[in-house]
Structure formats: C-alpha cells, structure tokens
C-alpha positions as CSV (number, residue, x, y, z in Angstrom):
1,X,-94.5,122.9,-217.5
2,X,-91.7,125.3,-218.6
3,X,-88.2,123.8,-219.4
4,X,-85.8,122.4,-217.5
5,X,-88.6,119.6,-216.3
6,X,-90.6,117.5,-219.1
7,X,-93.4,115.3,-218.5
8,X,-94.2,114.0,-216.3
9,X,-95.8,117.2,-214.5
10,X,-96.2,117.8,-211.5
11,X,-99.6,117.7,-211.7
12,X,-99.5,114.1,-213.3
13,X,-97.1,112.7,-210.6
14,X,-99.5,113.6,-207.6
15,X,-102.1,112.3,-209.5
16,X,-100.3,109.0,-210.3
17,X,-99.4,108.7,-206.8
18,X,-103.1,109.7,-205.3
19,X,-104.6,107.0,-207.4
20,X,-102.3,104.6,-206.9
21,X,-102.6,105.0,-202.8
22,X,-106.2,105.1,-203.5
23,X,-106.6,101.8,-206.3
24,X,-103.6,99.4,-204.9
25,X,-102.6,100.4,-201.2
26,X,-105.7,101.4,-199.5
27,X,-107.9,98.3,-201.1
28,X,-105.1,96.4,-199.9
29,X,-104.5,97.2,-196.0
30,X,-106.6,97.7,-193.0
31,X,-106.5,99.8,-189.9
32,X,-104.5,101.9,-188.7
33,X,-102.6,102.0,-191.9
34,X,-105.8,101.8,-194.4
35,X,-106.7,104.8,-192.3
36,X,-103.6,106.8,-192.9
37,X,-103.6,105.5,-196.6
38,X,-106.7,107.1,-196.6
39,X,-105.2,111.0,-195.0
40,X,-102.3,110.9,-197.7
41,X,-104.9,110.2,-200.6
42,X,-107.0,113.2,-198.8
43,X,-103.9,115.3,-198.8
44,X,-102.8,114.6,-202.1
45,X,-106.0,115.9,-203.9
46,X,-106.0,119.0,-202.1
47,X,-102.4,119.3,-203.8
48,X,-104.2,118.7,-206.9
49,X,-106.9,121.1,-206.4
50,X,-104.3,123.3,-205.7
51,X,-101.8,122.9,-208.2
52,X,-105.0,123.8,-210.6
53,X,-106.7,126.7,-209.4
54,X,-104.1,127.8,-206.9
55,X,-102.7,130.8,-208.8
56,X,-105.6,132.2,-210.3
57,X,-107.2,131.9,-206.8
58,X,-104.1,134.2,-205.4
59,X,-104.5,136.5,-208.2
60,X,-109.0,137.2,-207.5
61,X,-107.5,137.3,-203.2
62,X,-104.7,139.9,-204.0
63,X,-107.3,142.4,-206.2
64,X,-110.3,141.7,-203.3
65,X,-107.6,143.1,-200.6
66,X,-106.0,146.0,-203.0
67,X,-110.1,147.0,-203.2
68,X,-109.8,147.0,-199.8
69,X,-106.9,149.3,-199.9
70,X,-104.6,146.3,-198.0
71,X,-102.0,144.5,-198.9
72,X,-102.4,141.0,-197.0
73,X,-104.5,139.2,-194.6
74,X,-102.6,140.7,-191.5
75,X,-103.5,143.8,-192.7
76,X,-107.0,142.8,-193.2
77,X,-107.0,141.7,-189.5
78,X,-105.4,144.5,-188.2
79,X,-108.1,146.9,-189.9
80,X,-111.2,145.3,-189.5
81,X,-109.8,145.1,-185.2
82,X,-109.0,148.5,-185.5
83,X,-112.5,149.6,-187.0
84,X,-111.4,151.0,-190.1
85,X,-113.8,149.3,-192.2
86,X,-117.5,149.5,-190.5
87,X,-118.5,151.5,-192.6
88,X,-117.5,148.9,-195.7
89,X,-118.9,146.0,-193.7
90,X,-121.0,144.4,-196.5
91,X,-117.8,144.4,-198.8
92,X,-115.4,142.9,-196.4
93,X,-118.1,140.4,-195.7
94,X,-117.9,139.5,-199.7
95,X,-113.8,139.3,-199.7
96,X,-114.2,137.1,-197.0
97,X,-116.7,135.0,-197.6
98,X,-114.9,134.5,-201.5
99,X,-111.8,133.8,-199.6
100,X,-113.6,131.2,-197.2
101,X,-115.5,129.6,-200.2
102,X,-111.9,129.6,-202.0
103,X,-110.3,127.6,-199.7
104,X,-112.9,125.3,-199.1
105,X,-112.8,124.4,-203.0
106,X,-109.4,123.1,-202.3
107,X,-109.3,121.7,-198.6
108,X,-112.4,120.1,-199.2
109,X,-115.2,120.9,-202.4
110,X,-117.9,118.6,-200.8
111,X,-118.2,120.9,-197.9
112,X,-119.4,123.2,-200.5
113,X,-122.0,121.0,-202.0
114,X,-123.3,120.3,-198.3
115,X,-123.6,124.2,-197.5
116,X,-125.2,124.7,-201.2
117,X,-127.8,121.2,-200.4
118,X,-128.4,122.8,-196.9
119,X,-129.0,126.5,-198.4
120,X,-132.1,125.2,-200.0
C-alpha cells in the first residue's frame, strides 16, 4: 500500500472484518440476522477476491477488447448487434467466455469448480 495509508491494508481490514462476521457474529445469531450475517461475509470475500486479482483482471479484459478493435463492453454490444464480428465469431466467443469465467472467479469461484466437476 503506497504512502499516506500504513498497515493495516485494505486487504487486511476486509479480511479482519469477513472473518470476524464469519467466527464471532454469525456462530453467535440466528435467523433473519445469521442469514444476513451470512450475505455480508459473502460480500466481503468477493471484495477480497477482488482487491487481489481485480486489476490484473482489467488489464487481460482491456487487451481481449483492443484485439477486438473496441474500446469497452458497450462497444462490444453494439458490434456484435450490429454484425460486425460474424465473421470473428469463435474469437468473440473466447473474450467472452474469459470475461464470464473472470467474473465468476470473483462473484463466486465454486461456480467454477461445479462447471469444471460437471464438464467431466
């Protein structure tokens, strides 16, 4: 973490909170509010996930649309409605399917594991 902030990160604070929602809160409620204990703990490790892969993950999404010869995923949209790439159908199947798989590692990495244990 670059200067002004020192530790702890930002990473580290989620993490501390997430766990501690997770190890003291939710073992100690029920209901309604165990359940929503349950969403924020949910929530926070996508934060996690994201805070850790986030950026490099921008970074392979921004050179799949440039091969694409777009600049973001309205242009995407509007090119694949207008046509432009049927003849590149394959590769805008790939950038797509990466992006999918992408945010699936964040939202939610077991959905992954299920497709993969389902694939075989």
């Amino acid at each position: 973490m670059a200067a002004p902030h020192d530790r702890p990160t930002i990473e580290e604070l989620v993490e501390a909170v997430r766990e501690w929602l997770e190890n003291d809160v939710m073992s100690s409620t029920e209901g309604r509010l165990r359940f929503h204990t349950r969403v924020a703990v949910n929530m926070l490790a996508m934060v996690e996930r994201e805070l850790a892969v986030g950026g490099a993950q921008a970074d392979r999404h921004a050179a799949r649309l440039a091969q694409l010869g777009v600049t973001d995923d309205s242009e995407l949209a509007s090119a694949i409605a207008e046509r432009r790439f049927d003849d590149r159908a394959e590769e805008v199947r790939d950038l797509l399917r990466a992006s999918v798989v992408d945010k699936l590692s964040v939202a939610n990495p077991k959905y992954l594991a299920d497709a993969d244990a389902s694939a075989r």
